[in-house]
PDB file of N, H, CA, C and O in Angstrom:
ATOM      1  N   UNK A   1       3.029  11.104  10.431  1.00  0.00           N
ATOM      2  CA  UNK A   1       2.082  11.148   9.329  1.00  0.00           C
ATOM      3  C   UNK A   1       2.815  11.039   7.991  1.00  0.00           C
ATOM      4  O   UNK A   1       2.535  10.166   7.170  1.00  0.00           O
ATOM      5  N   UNK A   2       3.780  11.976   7.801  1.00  0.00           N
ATOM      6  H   UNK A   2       4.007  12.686   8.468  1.00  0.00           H
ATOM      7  CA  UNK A   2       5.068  11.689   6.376  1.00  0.00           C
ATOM      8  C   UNK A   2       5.401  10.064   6.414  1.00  0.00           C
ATOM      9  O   UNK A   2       5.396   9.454   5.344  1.00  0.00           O
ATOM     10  N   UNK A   3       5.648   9.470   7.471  1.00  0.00           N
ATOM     11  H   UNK A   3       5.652   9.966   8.339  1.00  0.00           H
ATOM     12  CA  UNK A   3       6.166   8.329   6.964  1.00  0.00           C
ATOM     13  C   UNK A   3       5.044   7.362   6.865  1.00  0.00           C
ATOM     14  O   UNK A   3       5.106   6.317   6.217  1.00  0.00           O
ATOM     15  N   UNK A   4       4.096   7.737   7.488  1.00  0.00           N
ATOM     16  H   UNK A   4       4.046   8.586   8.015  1.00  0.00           H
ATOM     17  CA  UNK A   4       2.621   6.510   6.906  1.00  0.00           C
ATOM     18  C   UNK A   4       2.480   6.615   5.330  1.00  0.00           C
ATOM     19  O   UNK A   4       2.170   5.651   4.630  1.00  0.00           O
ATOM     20  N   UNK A   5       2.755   7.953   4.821  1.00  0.00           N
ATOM     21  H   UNK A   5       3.007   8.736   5.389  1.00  0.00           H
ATOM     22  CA  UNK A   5       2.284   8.505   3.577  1.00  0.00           C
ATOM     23  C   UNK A   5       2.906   8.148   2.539  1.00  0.00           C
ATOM     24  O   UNK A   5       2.363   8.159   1.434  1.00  0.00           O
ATOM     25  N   UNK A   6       4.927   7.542   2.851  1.00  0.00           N
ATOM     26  H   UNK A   6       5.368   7.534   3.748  1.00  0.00           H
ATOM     27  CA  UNK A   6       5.932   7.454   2.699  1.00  0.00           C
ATOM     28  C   UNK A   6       5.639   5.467   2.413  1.00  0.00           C
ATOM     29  O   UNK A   6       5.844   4.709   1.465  1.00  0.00           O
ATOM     30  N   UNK A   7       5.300   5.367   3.260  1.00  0.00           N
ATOM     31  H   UNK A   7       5.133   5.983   4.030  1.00  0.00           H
ATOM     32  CA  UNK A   7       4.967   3.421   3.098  1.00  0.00           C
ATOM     33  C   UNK A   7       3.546   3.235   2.339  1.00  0.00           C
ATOM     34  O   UNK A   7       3.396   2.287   1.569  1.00  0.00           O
ATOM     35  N   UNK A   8       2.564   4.120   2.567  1.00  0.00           N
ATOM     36  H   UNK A   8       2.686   4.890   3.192  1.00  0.00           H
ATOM     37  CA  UNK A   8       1.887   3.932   1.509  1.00  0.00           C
ATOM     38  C   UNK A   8       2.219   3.889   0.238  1.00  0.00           C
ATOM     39  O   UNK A   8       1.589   3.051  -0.408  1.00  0.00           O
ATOM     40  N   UNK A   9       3.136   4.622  -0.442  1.00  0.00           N
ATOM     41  H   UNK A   9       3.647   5.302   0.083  1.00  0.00           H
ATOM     42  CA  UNK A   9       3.143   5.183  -1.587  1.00  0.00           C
ATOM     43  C   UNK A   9       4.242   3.735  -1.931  1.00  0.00           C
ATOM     44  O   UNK A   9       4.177   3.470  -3.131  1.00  0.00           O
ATOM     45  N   UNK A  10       4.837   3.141  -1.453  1.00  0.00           N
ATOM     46  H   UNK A  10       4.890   3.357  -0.478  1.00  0.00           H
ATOM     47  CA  UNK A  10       5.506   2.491  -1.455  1.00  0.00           C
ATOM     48  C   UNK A  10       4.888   1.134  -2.154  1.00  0.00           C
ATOM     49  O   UNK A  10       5.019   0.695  -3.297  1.00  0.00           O
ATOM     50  N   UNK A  11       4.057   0.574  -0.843  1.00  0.00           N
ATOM     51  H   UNK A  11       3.951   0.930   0.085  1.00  0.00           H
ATOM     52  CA  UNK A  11       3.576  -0.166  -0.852  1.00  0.00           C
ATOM     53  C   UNK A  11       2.446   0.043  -2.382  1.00  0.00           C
ATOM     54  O   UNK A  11       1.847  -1.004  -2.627  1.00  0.00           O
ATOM     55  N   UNK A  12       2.120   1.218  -3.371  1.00  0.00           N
ATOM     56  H   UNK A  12       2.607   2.068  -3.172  1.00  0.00           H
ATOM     57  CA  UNK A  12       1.425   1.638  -3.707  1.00  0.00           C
ATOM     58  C   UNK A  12       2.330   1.019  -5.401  1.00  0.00           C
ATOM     59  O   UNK A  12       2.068   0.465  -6.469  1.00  0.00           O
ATOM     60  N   UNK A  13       3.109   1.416  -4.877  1.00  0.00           N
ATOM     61  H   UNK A  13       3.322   1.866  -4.010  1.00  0.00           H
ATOM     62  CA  UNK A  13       4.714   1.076  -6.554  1.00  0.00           C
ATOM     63  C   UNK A  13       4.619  -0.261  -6.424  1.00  0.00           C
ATOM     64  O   UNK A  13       4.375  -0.797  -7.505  1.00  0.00           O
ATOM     65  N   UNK A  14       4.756  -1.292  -5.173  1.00  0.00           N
ATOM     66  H   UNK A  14       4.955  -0.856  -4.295  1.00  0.00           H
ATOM     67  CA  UNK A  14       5.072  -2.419  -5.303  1.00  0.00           C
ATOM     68  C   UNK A  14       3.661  -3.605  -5.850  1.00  0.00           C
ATOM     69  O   UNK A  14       3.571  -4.780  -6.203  1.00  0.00           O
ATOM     70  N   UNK A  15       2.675  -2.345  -5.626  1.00  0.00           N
ATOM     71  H   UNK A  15       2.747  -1.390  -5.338  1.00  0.00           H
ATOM     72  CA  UNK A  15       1.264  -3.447  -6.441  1.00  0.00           C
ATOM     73  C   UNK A  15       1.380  -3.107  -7.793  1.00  0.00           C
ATOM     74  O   UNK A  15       1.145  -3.892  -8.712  1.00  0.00           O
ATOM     75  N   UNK A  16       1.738  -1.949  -7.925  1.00  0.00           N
ATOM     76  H   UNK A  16       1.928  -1.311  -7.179  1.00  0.00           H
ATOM     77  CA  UNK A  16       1.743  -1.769  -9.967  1.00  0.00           C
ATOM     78  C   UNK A  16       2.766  -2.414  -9.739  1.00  0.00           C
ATOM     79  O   UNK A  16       2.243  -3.528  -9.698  1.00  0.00           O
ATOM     80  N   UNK A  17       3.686  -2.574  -9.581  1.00  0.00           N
ATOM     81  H   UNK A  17       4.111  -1.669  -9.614  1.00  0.00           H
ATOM     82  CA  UNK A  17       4.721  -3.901  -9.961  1.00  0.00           C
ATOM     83  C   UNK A  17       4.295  -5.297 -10.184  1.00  0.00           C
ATOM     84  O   UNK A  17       4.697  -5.950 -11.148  1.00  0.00           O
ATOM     85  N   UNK A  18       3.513  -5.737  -9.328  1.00  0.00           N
ATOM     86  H   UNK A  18       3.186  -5.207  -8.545  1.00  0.00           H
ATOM     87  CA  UNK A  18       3.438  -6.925  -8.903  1.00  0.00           C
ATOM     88  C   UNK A  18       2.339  -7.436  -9.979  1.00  0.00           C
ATOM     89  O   UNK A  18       2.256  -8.571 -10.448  1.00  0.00           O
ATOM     90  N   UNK A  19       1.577  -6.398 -10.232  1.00  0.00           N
ATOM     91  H   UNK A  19       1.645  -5.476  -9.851  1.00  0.00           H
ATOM     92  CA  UNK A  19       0.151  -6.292 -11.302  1.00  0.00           C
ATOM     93  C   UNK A  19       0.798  -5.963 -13.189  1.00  0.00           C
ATOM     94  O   UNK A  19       0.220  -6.079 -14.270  1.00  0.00           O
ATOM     95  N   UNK A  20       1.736  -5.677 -12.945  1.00  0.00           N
ATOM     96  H   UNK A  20       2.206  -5.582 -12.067  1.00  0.00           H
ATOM     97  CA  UNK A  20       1.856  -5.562 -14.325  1.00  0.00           C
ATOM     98  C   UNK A  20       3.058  -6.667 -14.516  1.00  0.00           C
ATOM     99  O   UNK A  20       3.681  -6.722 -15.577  1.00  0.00           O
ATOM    100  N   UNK A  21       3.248  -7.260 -13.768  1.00  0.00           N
ATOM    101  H   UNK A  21       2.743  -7.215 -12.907  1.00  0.00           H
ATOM    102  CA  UNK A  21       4.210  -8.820 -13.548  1.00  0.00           C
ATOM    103  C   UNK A  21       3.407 -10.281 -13.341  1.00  0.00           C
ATOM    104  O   UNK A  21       3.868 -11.419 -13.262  1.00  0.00           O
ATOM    105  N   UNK A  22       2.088  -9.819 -13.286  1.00  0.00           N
ATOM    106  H   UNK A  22       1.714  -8.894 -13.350  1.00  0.00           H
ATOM    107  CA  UNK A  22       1.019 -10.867 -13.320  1.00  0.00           C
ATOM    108  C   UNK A  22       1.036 -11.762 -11.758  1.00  0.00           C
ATOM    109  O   UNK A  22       0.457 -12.841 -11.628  1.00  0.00           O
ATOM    110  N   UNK A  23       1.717 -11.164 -10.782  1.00  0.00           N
ATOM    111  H   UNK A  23       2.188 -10.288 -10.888  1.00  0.00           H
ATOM    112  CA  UNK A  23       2.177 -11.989  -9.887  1.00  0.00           C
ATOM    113  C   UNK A  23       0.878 -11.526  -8.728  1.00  0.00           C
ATOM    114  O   UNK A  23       0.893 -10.905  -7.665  1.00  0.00           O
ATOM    115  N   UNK A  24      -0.080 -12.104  -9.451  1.00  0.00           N
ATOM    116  H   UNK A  24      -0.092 -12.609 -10.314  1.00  0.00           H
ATOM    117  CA  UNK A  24      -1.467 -11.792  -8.325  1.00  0.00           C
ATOM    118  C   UNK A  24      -1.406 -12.020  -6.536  1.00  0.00           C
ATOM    119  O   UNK A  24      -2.015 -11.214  -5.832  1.00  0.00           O
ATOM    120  N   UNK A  25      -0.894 -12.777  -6.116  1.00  0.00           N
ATOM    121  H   UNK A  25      -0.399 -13.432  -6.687  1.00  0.00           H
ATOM    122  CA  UNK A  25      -0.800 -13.140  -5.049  1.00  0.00           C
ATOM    123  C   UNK A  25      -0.105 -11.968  -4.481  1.00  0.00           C
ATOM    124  O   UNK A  25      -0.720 -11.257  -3.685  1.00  0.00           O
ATOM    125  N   UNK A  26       1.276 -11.657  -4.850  1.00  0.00           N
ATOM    126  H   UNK A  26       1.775 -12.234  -5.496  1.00  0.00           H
ATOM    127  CA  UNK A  26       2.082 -10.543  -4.402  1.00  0.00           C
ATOM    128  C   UNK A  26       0.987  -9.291  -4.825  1.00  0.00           C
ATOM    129  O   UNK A  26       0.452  -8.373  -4.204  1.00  0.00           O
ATOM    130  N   UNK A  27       0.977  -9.489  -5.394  1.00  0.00           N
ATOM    131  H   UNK A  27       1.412 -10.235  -5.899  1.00  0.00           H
ATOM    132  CA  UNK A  27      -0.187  -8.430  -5.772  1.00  0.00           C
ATOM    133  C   UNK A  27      -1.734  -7.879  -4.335  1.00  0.00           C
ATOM    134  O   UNK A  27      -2.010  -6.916  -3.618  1.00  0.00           O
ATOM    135  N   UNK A  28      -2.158  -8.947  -4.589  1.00  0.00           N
ATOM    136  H   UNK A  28      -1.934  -9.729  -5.171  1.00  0.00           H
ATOM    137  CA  UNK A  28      -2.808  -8.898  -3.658  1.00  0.00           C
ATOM    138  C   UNK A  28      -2.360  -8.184  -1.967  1.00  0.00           C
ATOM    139  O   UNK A  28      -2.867  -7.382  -1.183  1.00  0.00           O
ATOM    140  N   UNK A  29      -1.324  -8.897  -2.019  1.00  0.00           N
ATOM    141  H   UNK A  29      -0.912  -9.548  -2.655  1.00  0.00           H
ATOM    142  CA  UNK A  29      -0.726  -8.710  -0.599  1.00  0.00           C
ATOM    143  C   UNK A  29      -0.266  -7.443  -0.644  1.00  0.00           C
ATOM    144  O   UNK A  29      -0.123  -6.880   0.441  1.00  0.00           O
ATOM    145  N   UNK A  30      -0.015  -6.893  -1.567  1.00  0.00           N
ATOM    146  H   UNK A  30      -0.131  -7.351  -2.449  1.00  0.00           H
ATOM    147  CA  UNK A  30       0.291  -5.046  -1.821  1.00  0.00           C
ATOM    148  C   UNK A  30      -0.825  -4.523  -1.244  1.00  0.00           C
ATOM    149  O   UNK A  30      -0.656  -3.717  -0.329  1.00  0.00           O
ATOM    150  N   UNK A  31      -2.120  -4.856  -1.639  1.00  0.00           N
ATOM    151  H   UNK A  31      -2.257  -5.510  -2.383  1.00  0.00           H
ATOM    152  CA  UNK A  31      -3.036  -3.843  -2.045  1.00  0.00           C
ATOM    153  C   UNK A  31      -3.314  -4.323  -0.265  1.00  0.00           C
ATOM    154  O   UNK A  31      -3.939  -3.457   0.347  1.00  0.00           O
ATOM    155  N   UNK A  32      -3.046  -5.177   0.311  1.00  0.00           N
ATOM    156  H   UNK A  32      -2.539  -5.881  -0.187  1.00  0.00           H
ATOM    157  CA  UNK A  32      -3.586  -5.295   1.999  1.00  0.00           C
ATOM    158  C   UNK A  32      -2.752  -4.233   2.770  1.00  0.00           C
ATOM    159  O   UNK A  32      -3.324  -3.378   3.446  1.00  0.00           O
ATOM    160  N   UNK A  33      -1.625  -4.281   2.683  1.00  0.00           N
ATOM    161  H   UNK A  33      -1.161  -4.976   2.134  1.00  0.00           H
ATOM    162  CA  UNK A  33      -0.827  -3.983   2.792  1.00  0.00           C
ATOM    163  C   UNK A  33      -1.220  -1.779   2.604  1.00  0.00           C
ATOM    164  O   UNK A  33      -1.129  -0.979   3.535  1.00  0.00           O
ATOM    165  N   UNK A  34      -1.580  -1.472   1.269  1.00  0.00           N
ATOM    166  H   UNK A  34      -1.653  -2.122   0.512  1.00  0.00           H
ATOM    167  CA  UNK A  34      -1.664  -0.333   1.157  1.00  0.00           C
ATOM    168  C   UNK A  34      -3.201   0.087   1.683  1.00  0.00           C
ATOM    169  O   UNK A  34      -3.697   1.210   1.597  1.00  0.00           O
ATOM    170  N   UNK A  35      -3.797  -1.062   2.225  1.00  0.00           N
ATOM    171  H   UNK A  35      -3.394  -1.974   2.294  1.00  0.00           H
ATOM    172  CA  UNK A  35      -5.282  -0.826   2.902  1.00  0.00           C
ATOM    173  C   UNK A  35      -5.002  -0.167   4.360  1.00  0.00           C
ATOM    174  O   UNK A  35      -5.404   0.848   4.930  1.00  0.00           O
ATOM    175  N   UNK A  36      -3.961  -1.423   4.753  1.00  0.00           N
ATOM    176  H   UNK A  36      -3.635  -2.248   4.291  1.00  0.00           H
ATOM    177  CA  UNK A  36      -3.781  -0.984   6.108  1.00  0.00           C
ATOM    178  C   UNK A  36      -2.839  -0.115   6.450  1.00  0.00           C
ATOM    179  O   UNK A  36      -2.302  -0.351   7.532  1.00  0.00           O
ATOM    180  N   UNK A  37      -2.435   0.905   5.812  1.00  0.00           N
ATOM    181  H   UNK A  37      -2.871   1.097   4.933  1.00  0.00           H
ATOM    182  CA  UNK A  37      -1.819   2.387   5.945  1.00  0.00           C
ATOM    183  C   UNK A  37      -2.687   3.329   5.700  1.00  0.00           C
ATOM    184  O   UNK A  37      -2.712   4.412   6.286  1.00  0.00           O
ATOM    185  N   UNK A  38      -3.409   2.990   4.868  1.00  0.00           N
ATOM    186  H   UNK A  38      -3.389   2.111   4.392  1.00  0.00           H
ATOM    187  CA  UNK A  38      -4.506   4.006   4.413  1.00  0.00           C
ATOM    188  C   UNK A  38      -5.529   3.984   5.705  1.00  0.00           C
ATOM    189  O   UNK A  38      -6.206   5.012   5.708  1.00  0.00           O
ATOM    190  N   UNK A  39      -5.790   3.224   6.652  1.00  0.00           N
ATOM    191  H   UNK A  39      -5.240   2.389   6.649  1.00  0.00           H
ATOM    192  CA  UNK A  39      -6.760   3.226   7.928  1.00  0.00           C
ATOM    193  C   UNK A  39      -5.618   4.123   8.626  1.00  0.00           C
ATOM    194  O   UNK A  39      -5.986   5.182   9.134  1.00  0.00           O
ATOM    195  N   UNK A  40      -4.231   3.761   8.685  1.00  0.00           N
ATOM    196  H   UNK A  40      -3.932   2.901   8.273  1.00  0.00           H
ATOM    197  CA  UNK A  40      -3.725   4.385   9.475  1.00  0.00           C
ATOM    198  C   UNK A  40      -3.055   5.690   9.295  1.00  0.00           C
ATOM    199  O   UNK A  40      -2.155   6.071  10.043  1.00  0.00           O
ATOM    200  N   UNK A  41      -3.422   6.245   8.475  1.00  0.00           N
ATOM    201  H   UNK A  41      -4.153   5.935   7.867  1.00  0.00           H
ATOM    202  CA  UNK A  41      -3.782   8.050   7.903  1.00  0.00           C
ATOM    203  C   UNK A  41      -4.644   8.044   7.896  1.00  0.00           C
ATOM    204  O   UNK A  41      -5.008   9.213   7.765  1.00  0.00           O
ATOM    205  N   UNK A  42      -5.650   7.254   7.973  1.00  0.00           N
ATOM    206  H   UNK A  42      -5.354   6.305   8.079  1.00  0.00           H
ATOM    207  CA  UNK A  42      -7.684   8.340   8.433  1.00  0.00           C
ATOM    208  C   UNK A  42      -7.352   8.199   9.670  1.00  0.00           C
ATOM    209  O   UNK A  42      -7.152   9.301  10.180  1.00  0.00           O
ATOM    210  N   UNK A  43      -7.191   7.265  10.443  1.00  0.00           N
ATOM    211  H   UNK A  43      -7.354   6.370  10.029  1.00  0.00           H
ATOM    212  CA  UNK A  43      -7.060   7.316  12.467  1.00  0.00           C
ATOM    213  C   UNK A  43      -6.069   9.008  12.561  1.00  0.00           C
ATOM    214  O   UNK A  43      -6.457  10.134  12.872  1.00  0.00           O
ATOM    215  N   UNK A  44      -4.823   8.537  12.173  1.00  0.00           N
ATOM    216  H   UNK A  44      -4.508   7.622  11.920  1.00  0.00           H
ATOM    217  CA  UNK A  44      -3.510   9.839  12.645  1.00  0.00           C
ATOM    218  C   UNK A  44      -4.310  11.311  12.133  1.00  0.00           C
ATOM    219  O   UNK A  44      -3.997  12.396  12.623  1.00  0.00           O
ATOM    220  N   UNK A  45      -5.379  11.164  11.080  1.00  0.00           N
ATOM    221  H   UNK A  45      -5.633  10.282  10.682  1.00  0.00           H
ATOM    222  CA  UNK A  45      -5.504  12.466  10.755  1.00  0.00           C
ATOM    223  C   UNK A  45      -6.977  12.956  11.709  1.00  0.00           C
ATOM    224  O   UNK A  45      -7.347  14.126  11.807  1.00  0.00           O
ATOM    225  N   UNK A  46      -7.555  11.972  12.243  1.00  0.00           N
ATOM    226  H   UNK A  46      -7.255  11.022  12.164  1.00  0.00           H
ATOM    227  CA  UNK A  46      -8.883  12.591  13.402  1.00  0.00           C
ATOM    228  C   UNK A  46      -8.111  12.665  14.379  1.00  0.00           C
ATOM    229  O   UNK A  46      -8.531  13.051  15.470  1.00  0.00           O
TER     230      UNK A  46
END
């Protein structure tokens, strides 16, 4: 569960990066990216 929480947060720095670098695409792919950790801390936590 720490390390789902651990790549979220990650993945979480690398979209404000990518968003305040105008680099939408990378951008985008952050925020999929921090979607699909975030399903996988609601599953690990039921």
């Amino acid at each position: 569960m720490k390390e789902l929480i651990k790549q979220y947060e990650t993945a979480k720095k690398k979209a404000i990066q990518f968003m305040q670098k105008g680099q939408i695409n990378n951008y985008f792919d952050a925020l999929l990216e921090m979607n699909h950790y975030k399903k996988m801390i609601v599953v690990s936590a039921n």
